[in-house]
Short mmCIF file of the C-alpha atoms (twelve columns), coordinates in Angstrom:
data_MODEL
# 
_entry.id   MODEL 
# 
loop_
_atom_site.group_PDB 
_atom_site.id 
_atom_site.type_symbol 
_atom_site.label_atom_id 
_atom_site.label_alt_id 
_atom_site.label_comp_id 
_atom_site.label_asym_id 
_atom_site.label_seq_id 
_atom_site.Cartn_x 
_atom_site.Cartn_y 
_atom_site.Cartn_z 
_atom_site.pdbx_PDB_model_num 
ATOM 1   C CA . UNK A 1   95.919  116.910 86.038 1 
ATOM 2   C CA . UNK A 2   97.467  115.298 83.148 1 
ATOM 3   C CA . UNK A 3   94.630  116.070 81.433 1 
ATOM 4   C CA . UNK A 4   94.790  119.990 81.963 1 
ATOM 5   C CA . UNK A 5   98.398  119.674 80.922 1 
ATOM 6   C CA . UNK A 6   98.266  117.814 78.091 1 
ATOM 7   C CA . UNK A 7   95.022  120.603 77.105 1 
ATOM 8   C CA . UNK A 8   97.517  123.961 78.139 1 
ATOM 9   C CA . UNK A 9   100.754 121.752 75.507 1 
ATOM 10  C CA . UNK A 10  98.531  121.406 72.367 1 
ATOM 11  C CA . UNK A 11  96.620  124.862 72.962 1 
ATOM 12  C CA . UNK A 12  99.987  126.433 72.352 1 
ATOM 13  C CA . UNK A 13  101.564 123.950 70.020 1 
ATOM 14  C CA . UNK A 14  98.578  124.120 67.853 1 
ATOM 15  C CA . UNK A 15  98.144  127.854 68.311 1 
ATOM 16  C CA . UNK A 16  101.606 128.397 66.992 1 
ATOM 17  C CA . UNK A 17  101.218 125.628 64.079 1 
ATOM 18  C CA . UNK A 18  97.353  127.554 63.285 1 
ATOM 19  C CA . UNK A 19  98.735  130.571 63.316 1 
ATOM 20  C CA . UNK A 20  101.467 130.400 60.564 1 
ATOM 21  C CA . UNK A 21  99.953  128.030 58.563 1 
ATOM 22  C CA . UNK A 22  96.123  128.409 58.432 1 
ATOM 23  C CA . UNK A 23  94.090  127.311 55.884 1 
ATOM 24  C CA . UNK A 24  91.091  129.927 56.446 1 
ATOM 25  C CA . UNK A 25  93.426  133.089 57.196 1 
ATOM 26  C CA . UNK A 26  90.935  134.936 59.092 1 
ATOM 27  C CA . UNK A 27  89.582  132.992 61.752 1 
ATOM 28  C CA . UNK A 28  89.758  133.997 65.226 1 
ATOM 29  C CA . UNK A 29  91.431  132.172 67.769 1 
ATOM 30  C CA . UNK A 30  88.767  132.675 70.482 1 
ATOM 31  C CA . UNK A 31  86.659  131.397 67.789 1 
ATOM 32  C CA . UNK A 32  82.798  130.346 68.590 1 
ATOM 33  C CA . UNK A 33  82.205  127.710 70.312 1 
ATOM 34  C CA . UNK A 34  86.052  127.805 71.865 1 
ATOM 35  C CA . UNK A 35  84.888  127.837 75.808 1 
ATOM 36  C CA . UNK A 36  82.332  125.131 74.270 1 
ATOM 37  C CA . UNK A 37  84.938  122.996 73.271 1 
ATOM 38  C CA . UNK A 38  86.819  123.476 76.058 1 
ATOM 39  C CA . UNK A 39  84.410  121.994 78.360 1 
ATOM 40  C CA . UNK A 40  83.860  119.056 75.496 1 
ATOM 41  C CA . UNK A 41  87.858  118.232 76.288 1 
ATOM 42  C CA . UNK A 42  87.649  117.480 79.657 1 
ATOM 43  C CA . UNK A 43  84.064  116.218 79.718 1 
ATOM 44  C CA . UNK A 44  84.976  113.837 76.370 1 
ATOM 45  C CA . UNK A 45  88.342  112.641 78.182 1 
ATOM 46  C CA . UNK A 46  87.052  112.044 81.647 1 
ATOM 47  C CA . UNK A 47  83.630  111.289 81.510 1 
ATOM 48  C CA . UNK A 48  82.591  109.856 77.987 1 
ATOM 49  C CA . UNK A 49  85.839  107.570 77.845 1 
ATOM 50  C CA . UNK A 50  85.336  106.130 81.262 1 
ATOM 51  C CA . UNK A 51  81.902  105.477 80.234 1 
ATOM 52  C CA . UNK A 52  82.913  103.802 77.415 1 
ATOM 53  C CA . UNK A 53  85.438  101.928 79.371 1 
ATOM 54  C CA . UNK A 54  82.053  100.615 81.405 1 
ATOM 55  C CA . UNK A 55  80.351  99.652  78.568 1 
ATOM 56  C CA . UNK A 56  83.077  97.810  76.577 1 
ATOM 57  C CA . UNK A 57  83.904  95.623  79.813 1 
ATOM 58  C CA . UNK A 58  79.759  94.988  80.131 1 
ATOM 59  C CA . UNK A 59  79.534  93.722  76.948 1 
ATOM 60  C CA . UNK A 60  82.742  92.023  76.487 1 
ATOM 61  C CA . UNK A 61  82.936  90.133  80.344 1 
ATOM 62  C CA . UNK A 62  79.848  87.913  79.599 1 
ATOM 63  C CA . UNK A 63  81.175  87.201  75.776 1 
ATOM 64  C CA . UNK A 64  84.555  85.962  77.493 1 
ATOM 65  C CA . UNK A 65  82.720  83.833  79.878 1 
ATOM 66  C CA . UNK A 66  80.989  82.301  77.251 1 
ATOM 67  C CA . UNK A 67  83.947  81.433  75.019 1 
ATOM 68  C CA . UNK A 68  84.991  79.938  78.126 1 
ATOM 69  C CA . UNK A 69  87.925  82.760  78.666 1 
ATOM 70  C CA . UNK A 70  89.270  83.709  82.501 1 
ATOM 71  C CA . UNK A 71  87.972  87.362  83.318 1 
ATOM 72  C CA . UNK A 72  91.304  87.475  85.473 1 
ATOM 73  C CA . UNK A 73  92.419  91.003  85.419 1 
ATOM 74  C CA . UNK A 74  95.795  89.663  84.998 1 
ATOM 75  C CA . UNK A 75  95.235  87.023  82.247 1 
ATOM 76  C CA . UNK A 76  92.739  89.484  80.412 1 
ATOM 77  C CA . UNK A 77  95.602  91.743  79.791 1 
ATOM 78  C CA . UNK A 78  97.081  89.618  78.051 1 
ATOM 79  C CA . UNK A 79  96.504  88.623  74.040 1 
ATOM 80  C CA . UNK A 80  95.441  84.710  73.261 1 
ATOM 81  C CA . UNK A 81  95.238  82.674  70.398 1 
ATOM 82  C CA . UNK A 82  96.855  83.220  67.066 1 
ATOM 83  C CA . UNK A 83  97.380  86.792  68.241 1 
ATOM 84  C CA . UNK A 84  99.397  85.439  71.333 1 
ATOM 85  C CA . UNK A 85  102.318 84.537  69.036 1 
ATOM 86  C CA . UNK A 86  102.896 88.308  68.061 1 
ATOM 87  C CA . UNK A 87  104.940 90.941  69.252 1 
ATOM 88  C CA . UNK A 88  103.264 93.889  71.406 1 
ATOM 89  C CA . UNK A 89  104.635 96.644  68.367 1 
ATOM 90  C CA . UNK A 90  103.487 94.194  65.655 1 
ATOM 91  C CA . UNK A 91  99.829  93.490  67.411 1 
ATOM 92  C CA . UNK A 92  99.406  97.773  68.261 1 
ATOM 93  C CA . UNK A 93  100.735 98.093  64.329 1 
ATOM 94  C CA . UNK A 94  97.488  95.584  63.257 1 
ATOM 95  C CA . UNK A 95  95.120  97.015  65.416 1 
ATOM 96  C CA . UNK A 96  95.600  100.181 63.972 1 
ATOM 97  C CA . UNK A 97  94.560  98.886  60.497 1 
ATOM 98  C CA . UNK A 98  91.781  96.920  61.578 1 
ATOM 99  C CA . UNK A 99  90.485  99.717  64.455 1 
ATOM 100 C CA . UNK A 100 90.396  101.707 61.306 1 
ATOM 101 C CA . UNK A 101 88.947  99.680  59.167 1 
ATOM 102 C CA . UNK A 102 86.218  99.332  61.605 1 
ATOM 103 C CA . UNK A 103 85.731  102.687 62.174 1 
ATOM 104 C CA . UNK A 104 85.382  104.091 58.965 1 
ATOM 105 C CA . UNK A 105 82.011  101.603 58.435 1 
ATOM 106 C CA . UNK A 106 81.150  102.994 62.028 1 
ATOM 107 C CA . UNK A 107 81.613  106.557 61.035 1 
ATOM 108 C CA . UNK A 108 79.304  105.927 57.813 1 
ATOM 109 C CA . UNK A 109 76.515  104.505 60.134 1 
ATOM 110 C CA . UNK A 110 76.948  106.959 62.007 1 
ATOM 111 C CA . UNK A 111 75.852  109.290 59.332 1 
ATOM 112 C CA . UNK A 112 72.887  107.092 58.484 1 
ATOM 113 C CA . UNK A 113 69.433  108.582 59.122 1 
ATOM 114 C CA . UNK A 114 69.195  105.943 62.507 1 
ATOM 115 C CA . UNK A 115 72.307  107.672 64.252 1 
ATOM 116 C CA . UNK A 116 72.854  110.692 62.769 1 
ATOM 117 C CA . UNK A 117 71.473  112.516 65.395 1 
ATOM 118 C CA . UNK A 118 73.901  111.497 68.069 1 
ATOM 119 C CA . UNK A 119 76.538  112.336 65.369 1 
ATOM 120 C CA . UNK A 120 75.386  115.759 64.262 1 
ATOM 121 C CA . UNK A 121 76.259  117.358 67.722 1 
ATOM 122 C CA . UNK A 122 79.645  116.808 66.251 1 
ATOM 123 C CA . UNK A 123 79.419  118.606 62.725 1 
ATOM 124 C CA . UNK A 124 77.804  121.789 64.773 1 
ATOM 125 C CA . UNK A 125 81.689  123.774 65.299 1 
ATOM 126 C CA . UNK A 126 81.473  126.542 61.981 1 
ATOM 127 C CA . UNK A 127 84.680  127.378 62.874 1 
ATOM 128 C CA . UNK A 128 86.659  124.303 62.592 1 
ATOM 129 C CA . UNK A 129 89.933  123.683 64.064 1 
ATOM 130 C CA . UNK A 130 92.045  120.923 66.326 1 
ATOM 131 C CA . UNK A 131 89.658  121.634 69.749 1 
ATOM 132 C CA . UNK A 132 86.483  121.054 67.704 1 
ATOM 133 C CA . UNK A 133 87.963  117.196 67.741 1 
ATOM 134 C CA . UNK A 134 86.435  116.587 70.973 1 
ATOM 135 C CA . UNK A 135 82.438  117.826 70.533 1 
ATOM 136 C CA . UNK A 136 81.495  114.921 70.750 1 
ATOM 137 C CA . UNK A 137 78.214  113.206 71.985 1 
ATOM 138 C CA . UNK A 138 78.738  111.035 74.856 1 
ATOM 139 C CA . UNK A 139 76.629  108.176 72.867 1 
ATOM 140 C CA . UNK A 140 78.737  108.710 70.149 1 
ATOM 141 C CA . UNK A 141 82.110  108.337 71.588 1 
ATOM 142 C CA . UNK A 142 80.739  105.124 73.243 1 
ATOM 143 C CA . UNK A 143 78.902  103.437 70.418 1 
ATOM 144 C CA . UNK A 144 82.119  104.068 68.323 1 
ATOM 145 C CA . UNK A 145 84.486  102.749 71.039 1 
ATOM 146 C CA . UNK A 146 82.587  99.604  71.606 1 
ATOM 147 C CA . UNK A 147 82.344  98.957  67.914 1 
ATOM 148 C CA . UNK A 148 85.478  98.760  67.190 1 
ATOM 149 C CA . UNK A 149 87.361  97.786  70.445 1 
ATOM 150 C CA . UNK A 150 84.693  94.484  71.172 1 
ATOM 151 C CA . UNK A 151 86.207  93.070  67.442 1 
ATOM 152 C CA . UNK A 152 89.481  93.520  68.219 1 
ATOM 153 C CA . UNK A 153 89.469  92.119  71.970 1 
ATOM 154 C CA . UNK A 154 87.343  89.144  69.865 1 
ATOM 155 C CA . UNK A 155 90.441  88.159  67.993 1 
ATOM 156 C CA . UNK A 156 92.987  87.956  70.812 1 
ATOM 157 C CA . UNK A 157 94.377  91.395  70.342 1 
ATOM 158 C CA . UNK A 158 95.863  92.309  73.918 1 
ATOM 159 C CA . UNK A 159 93.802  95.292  75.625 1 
ATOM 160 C CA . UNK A 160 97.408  97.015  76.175 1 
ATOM 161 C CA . UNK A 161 96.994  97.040  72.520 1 
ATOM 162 C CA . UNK A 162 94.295  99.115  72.025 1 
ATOM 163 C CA . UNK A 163 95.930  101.454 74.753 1 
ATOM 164 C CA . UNK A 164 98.222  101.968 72.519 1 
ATOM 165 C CA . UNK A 165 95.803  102.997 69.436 1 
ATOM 166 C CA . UNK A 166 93.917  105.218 71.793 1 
ATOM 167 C CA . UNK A 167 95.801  107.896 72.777 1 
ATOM 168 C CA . UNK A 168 97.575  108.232 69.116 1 
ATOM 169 C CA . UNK A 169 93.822  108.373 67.862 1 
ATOM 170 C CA . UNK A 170 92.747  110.751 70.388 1 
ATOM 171 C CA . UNK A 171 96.156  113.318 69.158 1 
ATOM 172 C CA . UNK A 172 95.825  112.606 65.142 1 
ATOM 173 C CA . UNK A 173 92.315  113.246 65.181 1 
ATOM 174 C CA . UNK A 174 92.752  116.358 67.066 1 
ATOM 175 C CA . UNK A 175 95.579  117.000 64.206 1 
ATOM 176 C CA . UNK A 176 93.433  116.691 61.395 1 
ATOM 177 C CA . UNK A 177 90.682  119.208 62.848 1 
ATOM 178 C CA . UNK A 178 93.397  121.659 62.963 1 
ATOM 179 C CA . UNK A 179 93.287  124.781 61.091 1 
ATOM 180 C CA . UNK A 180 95.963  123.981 58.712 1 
ATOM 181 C CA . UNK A 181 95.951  123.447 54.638 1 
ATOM 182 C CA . UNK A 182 98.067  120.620 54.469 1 
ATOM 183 C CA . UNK A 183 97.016  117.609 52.519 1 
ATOM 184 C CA . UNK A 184 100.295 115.998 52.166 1 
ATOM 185 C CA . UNK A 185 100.554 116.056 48.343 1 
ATOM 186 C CA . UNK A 186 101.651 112.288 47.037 1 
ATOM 187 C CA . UNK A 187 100.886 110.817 50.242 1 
ATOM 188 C CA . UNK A 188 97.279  112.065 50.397 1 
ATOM 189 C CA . UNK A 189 96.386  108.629 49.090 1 
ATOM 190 C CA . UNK A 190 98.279  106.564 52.130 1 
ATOM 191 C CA . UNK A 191 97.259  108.777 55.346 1 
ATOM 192 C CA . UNK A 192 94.631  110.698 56.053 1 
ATOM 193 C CA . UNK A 193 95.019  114.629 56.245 1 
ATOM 194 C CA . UNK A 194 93.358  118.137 58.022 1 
ATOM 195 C CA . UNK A 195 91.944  118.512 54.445 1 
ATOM 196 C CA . UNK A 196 90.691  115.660 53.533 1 
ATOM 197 C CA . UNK A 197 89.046  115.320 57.014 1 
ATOM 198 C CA . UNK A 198 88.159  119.020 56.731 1 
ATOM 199 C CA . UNK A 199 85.882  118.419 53.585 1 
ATOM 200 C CA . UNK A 200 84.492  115.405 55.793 1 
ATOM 201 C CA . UNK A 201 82.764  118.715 57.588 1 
ATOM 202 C CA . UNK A 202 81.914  120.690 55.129 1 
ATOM 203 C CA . UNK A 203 78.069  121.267 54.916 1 
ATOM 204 C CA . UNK A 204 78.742  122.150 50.950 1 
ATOM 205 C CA . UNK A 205 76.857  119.152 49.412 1 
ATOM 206 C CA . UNK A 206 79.882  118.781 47.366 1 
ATOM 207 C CA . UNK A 207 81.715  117.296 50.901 1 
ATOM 208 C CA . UNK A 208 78.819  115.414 52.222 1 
ATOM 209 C CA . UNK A 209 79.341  112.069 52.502 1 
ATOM 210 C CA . UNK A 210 82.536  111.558 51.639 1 
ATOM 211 C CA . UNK A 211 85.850  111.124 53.909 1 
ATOM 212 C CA . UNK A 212 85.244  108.883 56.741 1 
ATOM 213 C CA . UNK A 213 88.125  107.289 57.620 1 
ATOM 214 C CA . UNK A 214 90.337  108.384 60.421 1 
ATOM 215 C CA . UNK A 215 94.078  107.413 59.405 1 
ATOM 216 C CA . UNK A 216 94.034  105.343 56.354 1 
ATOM 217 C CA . UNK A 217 92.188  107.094 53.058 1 
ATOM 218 C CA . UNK A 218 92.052  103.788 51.350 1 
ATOM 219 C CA . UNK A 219 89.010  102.397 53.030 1 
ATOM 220 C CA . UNK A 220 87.664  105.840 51.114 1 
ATOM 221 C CA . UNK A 221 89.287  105.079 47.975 1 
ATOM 222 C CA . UNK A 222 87.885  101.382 47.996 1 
ATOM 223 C CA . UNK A 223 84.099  101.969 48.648 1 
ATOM 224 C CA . UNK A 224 83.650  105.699 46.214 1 
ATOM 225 C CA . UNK A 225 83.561  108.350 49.302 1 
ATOM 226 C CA . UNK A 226 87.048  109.479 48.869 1 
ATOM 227 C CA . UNK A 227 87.439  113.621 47.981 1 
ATOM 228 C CA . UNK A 228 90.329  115.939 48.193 1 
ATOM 229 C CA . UNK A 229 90.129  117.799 45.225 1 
ATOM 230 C CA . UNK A 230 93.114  119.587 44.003 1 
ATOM 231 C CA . UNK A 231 93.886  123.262 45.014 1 
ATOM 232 C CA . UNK A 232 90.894  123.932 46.842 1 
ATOM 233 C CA . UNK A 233 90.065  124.477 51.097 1 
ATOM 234 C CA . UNK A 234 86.842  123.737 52.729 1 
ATOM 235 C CA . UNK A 235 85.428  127.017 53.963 1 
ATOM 236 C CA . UNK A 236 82.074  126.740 55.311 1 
ATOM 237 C CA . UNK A 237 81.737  124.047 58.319 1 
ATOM 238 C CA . UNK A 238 77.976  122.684 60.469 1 
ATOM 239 C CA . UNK A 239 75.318  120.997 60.232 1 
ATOM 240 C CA . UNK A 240 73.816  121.291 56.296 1 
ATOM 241 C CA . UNK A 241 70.046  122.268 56.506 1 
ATOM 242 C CA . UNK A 242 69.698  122.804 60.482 1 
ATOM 243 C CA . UNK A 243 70.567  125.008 63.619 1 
ATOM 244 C CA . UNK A 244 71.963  123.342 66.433 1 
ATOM 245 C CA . UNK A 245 71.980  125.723 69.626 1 
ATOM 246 C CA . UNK A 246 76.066  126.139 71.124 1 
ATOM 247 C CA . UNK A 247 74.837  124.844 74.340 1 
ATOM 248 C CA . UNK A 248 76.263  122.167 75.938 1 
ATOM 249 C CA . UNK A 249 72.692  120.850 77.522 1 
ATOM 250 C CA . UNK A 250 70.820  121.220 74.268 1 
ATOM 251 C CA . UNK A 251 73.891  119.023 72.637 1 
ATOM 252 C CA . UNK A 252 73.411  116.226 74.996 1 
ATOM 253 C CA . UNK A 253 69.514  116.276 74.308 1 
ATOM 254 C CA . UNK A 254 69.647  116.748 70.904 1 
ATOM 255 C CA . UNK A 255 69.291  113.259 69.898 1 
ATOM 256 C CA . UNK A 256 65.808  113.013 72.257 1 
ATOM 257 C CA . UNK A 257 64.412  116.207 71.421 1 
ATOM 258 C CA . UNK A 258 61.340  114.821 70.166 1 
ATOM 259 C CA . UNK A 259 60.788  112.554 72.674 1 
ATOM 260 C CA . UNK A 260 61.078  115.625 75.581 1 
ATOM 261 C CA . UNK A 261 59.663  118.142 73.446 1 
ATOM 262 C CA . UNK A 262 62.536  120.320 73.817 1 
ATOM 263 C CA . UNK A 263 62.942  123.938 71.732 1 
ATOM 264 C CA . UNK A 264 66.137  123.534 70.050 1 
ATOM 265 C CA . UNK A 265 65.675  127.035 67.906 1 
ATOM 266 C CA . UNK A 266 68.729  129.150 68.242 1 
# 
């Protein structure tokens, strides 16, 4: 239910903020791919988090046991070690950077040859705005939770901590899909915008490659894959050099369409 309602606020806070201040003027609000998409938010934010959820606690039960940690529910919600000695707002404020940090090298193996294909299902929207946020592949959404919420439970970091990151992530990303031209003029260097993550979609070889981080454009600027050139909007979103079918079955076997011999022409 909270789910639904949260889906019904940002459908018309977005559609209001889209509507006077889009960055591609013509675009249709029943855009394709929008029932699509709709389906991805509930499926992405009921199913492919829980599974995550799973995963992280197989992976991260027997690593506790080993380091000789209590798998209490009670003491596991709590933060150890160094991290132990910090405030809750100071340990959500550091798990943040690092989450981010973590994700941006995530999000550029993600686009390596090796995953790409679980990625690509979420470059397909053409029409790009904050809904298209949550096409994503269920393998991708749990590969990138696990990657960076296993380093961060590692170090001590309490799980209400990365709570906390969560659902901000979950909104900003959604933000920075949106259909807006804002790039936030002298801050475009300190927080990440809807352009600069736009061009991360582009399928102009110009964006390719370049953008990954989620909040913090500095892990761009550091490694050469920042670009937000001045003046100019994305235009043309997808997948550069292939046709992925808007079909929520063919999505989810895209990345083992060899293996089942699937037709994936459109």
């Amino acid at each position: 239910m909270t789910i639904a309602i949260l889906f019904i606020i940002l459908t018309i806070a977005f559609g209001i903020i889209e509507g006077i201040f889009p960055s591609i003027t013509n675009q249709q609000k029943w855009r394709k791919g929008v029932w699509l998409d709709s389906f991805y938010w509930f499926f992405t934010l009921l199913i492919s988090h829980l599974l995550s959820a799973v995963c992280i606690a197989i992976v991260i039960v027997p690593l506790f046991l080993v380091l000789g940690r209590s798998i209490d529910p009670q003491i596991l919600k709590s933060s150890y070690g160094l991290a132990a000695n910090l405030p809750q707002w100071v340990q959500g404020l550091m798990v943040i950077v690092i989450a981010d940090f973590i994700g941006y090298w995530t999000h550029r193996w993600l686009h390596s040859s090796r995953l790409w294909d679980i990625h690509a299902v979420h470059h397909t929207s053409e029409e790009l705005d904050w809904l298209s946020s949550v096409r994503v592949h269920p393998l991708n959404d749990i590969f990138s939770r696990v990657m960076q919420s296993l380093p961060i439970l590692l170090l001590g970091f309490s799980p209400l901590s990365v709570e906390i990151y969560t659902p901000f992530l979950i909104f900003y990303l959604a933000f920075t899909h949106s259909n807006v031209p804002w790039n936030y003029g002298p801050f475009r260097y300190l927080i990440v915008s809807p352009v600069f993550h736009r061009w991360h979609h582009s399928k102009d070889t110009e964006g390719i490659g370049k953008n990954f981080a989620a909040l913090f454009p500095v892990f761009d600027l550091m490694f050469g894959t920042f670009y937000l050139p001045a003046g100019k909007q994305p235009k043309n979103f997808g997948v550069h050099g292939d046709a992925i079918p808007e079909k929520f079955g063919k999505h989810l076997f895209y990345p083992f369409r060899k293996q089942i011999k699937i037709r994936f022409d459109v």
